[in-house]
C-alpha positions in Angstrom: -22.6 18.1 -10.2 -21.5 20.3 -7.3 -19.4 17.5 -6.3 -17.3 17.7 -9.3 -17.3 21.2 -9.7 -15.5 21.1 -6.2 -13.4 18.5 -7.3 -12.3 20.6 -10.6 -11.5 23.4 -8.3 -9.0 21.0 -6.0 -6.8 21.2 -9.0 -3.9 24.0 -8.7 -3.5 24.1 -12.6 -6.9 24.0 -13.3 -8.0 26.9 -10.7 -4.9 29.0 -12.9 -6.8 27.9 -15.9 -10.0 28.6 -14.8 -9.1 32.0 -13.4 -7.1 33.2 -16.3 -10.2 32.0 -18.5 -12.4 34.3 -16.2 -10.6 37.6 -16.4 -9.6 36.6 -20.2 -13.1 36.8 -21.0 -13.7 40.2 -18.6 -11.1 41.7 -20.9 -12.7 40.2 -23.7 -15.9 42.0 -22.9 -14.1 45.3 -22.0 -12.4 45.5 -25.9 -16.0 44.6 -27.4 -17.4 47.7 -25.5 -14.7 49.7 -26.7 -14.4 48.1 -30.0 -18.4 48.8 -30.3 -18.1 52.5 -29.1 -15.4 53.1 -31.5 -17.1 51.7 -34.7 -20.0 53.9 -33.4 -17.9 57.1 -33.4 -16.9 56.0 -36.8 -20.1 55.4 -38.3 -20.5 58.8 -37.1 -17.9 60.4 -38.6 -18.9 59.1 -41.9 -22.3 60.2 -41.7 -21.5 63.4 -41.0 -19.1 63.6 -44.0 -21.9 61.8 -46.0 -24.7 64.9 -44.9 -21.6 67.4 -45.5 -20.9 66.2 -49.3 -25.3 66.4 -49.7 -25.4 70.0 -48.2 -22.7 70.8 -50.5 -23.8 69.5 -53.2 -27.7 70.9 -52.8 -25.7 74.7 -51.8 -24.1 74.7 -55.1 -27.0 74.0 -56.9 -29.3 76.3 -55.4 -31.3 74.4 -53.1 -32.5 76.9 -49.7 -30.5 76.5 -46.2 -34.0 75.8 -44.7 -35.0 72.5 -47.3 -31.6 71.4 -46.9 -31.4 71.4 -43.1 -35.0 69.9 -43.6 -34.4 67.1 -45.5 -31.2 66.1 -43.3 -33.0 66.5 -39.9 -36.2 64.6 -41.0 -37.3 61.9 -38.1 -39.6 59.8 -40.4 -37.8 57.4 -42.2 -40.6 56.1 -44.4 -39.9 56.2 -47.8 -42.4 56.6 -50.3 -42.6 54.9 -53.6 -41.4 57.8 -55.3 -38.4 58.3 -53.6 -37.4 54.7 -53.9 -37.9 54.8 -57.7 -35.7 57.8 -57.8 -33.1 56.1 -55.7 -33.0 53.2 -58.2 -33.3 55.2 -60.8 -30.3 57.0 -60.2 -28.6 53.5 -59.4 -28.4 53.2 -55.6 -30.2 49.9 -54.7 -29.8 47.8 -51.5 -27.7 44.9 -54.1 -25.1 47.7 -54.4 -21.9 46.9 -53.9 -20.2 48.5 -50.7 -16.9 49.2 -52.8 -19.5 51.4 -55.1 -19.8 53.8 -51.7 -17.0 55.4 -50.9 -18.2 56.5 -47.5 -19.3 53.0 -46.7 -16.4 51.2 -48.1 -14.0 53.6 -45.8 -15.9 52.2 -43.0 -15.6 48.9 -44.0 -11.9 48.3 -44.1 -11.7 50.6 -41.0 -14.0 48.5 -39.1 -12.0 45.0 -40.6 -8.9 46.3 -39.7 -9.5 47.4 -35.8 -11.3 44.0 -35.7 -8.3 41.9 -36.8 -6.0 44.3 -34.6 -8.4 43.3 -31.5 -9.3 39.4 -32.4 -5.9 38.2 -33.3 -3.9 39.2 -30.5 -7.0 38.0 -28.1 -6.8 34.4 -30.2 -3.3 34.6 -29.7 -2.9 34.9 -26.5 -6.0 32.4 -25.9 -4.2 29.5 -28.0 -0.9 30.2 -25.6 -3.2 29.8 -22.7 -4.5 26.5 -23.6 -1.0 25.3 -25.2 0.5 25.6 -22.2 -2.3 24.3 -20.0 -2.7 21.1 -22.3 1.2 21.1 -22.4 1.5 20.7 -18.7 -1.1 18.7 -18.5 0.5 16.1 -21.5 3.9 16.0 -19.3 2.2 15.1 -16.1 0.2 12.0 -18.0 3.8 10.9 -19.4 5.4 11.2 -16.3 2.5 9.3 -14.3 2.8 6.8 -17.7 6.4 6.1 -17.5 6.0 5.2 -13.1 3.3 3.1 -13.7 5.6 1.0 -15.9 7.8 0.9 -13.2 5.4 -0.6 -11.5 4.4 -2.9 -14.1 7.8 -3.9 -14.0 7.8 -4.2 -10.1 10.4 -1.3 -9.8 8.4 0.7 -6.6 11.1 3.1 -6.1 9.2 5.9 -7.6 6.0 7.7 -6.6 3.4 9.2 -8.4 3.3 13.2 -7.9 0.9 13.8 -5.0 2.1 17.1 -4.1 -1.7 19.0 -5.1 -5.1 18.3 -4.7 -7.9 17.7 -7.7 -9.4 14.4 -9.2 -5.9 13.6 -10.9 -4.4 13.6 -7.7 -6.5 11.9 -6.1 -6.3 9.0 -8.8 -2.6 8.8 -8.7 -3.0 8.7 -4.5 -5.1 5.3 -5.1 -3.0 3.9 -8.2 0.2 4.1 -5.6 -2.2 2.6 -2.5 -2.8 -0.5 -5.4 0.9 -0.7 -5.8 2.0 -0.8 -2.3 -0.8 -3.7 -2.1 0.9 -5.3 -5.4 4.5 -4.9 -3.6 3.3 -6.4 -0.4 1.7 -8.9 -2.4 4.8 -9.2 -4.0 6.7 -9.5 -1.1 4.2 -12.0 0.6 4.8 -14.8 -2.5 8.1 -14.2 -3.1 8.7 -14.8 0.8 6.4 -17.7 0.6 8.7 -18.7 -1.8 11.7 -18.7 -0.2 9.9 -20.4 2.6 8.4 -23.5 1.1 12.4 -23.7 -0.7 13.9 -23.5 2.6 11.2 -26.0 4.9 11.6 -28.6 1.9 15.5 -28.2 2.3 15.2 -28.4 6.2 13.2 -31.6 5.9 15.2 -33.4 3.2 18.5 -32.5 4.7 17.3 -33.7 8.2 16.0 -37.0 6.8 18.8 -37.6 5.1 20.9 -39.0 8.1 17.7 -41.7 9.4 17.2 -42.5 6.0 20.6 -43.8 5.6 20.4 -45.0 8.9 17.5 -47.4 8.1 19.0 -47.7 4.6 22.2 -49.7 6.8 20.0 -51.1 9.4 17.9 -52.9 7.0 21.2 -54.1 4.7 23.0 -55.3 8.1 19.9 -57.2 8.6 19.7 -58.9 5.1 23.5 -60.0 5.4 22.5 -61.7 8.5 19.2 -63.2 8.4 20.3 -66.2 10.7 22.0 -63.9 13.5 19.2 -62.9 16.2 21.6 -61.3 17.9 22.3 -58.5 15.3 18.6 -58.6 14.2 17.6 -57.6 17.6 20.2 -55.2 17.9 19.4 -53.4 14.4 15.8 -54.0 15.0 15.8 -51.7 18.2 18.3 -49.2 15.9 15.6 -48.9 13.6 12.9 -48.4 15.9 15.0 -45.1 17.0 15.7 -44.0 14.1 11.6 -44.7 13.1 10.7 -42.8 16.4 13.4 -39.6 15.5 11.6 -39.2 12.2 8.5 -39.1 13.6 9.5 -36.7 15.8 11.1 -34.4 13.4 8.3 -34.5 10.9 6.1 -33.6 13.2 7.5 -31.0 14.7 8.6 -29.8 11.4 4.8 -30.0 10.4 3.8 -28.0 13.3 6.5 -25.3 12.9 5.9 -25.1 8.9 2.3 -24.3 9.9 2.8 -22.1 13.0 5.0 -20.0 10.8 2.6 -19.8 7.6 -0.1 -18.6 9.8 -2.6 -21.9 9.7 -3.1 -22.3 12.6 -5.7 -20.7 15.0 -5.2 -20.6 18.6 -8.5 -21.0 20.8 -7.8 -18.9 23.7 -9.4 -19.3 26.8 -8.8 -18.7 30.8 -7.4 -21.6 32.7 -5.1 -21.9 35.2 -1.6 -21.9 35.1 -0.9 -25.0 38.0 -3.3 -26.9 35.8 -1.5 -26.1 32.8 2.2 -26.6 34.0 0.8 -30.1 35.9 -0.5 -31.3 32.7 2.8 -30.3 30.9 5.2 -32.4 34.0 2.8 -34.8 34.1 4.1 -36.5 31.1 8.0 -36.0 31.8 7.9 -37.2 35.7 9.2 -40.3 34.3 11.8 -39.5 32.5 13.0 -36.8 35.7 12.1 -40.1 37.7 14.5 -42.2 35.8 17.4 -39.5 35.4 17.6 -38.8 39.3 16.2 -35.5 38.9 13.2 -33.1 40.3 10.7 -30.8 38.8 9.9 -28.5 41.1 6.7 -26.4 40.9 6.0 -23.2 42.7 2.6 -20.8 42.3 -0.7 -19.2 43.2 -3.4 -21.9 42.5 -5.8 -18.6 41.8 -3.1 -17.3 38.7 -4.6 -17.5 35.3 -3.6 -17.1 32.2 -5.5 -16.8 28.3 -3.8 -18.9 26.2 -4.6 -22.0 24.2 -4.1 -24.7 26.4 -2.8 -27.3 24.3 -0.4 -25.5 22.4 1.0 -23.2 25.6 1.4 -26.5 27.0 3.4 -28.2 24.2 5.5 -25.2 24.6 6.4 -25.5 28.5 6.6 -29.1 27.5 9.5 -28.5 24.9 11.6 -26.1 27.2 10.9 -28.6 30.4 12.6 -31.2 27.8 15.5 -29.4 27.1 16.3 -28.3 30.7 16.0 -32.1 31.4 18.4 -32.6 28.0 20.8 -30.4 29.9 21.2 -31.3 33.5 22.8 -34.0 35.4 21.6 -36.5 37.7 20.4 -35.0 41.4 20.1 -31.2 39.4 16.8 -29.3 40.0 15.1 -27.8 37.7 11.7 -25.1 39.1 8.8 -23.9 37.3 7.1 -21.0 38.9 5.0 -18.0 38.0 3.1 -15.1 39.1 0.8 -11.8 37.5 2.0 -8.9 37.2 -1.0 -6.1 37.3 -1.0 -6.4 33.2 1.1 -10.0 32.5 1.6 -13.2 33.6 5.4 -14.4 33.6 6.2 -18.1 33.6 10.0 -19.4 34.5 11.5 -22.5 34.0 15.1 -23.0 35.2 17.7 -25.3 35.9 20.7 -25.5 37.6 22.8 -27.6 35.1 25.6 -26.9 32.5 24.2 -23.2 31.3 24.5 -22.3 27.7 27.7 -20.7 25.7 27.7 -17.5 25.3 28.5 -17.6 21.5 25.5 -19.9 21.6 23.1 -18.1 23.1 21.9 -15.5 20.6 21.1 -18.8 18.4 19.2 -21.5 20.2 16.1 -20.5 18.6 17.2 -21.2 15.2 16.2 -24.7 13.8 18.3 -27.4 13.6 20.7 -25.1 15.8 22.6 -27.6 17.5 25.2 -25.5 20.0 28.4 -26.9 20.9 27.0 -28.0 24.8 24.6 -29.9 22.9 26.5 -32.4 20.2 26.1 -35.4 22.5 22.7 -34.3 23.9 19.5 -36.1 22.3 17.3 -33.9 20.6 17.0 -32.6 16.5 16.7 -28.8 17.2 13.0 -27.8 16.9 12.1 -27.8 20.4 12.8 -24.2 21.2 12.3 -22.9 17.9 8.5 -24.4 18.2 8.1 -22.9 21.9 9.1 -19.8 20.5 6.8 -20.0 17.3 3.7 -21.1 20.0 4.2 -18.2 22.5 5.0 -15.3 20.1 1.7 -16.5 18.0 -0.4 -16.0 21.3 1.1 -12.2 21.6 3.5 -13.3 24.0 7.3 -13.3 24.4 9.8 -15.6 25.6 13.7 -14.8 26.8 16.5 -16.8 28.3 19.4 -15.9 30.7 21.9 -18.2 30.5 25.5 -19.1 33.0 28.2 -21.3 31.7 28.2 -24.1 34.2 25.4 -22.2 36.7 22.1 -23.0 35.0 19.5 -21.4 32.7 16.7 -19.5 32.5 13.5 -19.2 29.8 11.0 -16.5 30.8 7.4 -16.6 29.3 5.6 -13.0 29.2 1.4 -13.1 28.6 -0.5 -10.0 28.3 -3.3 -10.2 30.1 -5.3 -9.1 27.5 -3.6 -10.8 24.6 -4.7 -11.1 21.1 -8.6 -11.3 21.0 -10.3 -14.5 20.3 -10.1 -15.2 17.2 -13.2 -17.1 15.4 -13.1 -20.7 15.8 -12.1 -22.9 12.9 -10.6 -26.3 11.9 -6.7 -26.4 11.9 -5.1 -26.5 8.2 
């Protein structure tokens, strides 16, 4: 109870109300008093004028000073049974009618009159009070009605009035808090949307080319069944183009995920020569067989909390495209070190550099920049590093020469996100 009496009070309007209700009915009570003591100095009046008429009357006829002032200053008031007979004999009887009395009839329409004179103007000015109260009351519902069709109509561009305090405040303060969570929620499908439309036109559009590939491959092979020549050829044409598929849908599968948020990264400590090994380990081959030299240089002691598999996969794809990039007998050095509150891991090479009309793009997908037309690759590799190591908390950068080499820094927090609760991958 006291708790919505408080709340009641909150209200601006209401408070006026309340206050103008409280000295309205202090005034009320000050015109009853007066009202009261002016009906009594009536009353008196006419009683006077009523024992004025009597003496009169008794004078006239006779009747001594001393019975007279007797009979009009007598305290007992109980009437005998003779006096009441008289009374009615001479037609005075409590069923009178009042308009039969002169004296009391005088009274009467005095009495109706002050009262209407008082009551009206108080009811007046009572019925304004509440008019205008219940007025401004009925525009602020309408107003609050006609934004919360906005709102039904996802227009968000107006607010309700929270400018005062009060339980109707406070109820338009949590309808807006439910339609910023609508508009967000809004906003959330509607970019889901546009995302699902624009992964499914990524995918069919990059397909396109190997499907037509195979599509060729497999009608060059029909046409010449007897030719092992051309069926070995197309054979190993098709086996690339089977092998670039796979690639791109799965890297398009693990960037479509990254990016929707399914995926949970299982952060632990390990250490980064262990982690950047593991990542070389599986290119030394291909660096072997292209005449050129990974180079690694680092504490053993540095650690960094990631999720192993996916950091890696993300050192991997940068290591790839620096190989993509440089010439035979080119060098390209992984190192790192902590900083008192990160971790900074650099990969660089000294081959053809990036354009700088390029450089603000590479992490686009599909970006393909005009260094890179006769490079392998389908354009996912740095857009999935960059997916992997902003999803950890991280950052990643690139400095770029034309013709000098390039640079991608990695930047942990120490700290990084907390660990998140295990749970299956989507």
């Amino acid at each position: 109870m006291n708790k919505t009496c408080s709340g009641l009070m909150q209200d601006r309007q209401f408070r006026i109300y309340f206050c103008f209700l409280t000295a309205f009915c202090l005034l009320l009570i000050l015109f009853t008093l007066l009202f009261s003591l002016g009906l009594t100095g009536s009353a008196k009046t006419m009683l006077l004028s009523h024992d004025e008429t009597i003496a009169s009357s008794l004078i006239e006829q006779g009747v001594s000073k001393q019975v007279i002032a007797k009979a009009l200053t007598a305290q007992d008031t109980a009437a005998g049974q003779e006096s009441a007979d008289f009374l009615l004999k001479i037609g005075i009887r409590p069923s009178l009618e009042t308009r039969l009395l002169p004296q009391l009839s005088l009274f009467q329409k005095k009495a109706v009159v002050t009262g209407l004179f008082v009551i009206l103007p108080v009811c007046l000015v009572l019925l304004c009070a509440a008019f205008l109260f219940l007025r401004e009351r009925q525009l602020l519902y309408l107003y609050a009605g006609s934004i919360i069709e906005h709102y039904i109509a996802n227009d968000y561009q107006s607010r309700l009035p929270q400018t005062d305090e009060g339980a109707v405040y406070q109820m338009f303060s949590s309808i807006d808090k439910l339609a910023t969570m609508l508009r967000a929620q809004n906003e959330t499908a509607y970019q889901s949307k546009i995302f699902l439309k624009n992964t499914i036109s990524d995918i069919s559009h990059q397909l396109k080319t190997p499907l037509a590939a195979l599509s060729m491959y497999q009608e060059i092979m029909e046409n010449e069944p007897d030719n092992p020549a051309v069926i070995q050829m197309f054979t190993a044409k098709t086996a690339l183009a089977l092998k670039r598929m796979e690639q791109l849908i799965g890297s398009m599968l693990k960037i479509t995920r990254l990016d929707a948020g399914n995926i949970t990264f299982r952060k632990q400590s390990c250490h980064v020569q262990n982690l950047i090994a593991q990542s070389v380990n599986e290119l030394t081959t291909r660096a072997t067989e292209e005449h050129k030299t990974i180079v690694l240089e680092g504490s053993t002691d540095d650690t960094l909390l990631c999720d192993p598999a996916w950091t890696g996969e993300a050192v991997s794809n940068l290591i790839k495209n620096a190989l993509d990039h440089t010439s035979p007998q080119d060098i390209i050095r992984i190192t790192w070190d902590m900083a008192p509150f990160t971790t900074r891991i650099q990969i660089s090479d000294n081959g053809e550099g990036i354009p700088p009309e390029d450089i603000h793009h590479i992490f686009k997908r599909f970006y393909r920049g005009s260094a890179s037309l006769d490079t392998p690759g389908i354009g996912l590799g740095l857009p999935l590093a960059k997916s992997i190591v902003e999803g950890q908390g991280g950052t990643i950068s690139v400095q770029s020469t034309p013709h000098a080499g390039t640079t991608f820094t990695l930047l942990f927090n120490h700290g990084g996100m907390q660990d998140e609760p295990d749970r299956a991958d989507i």
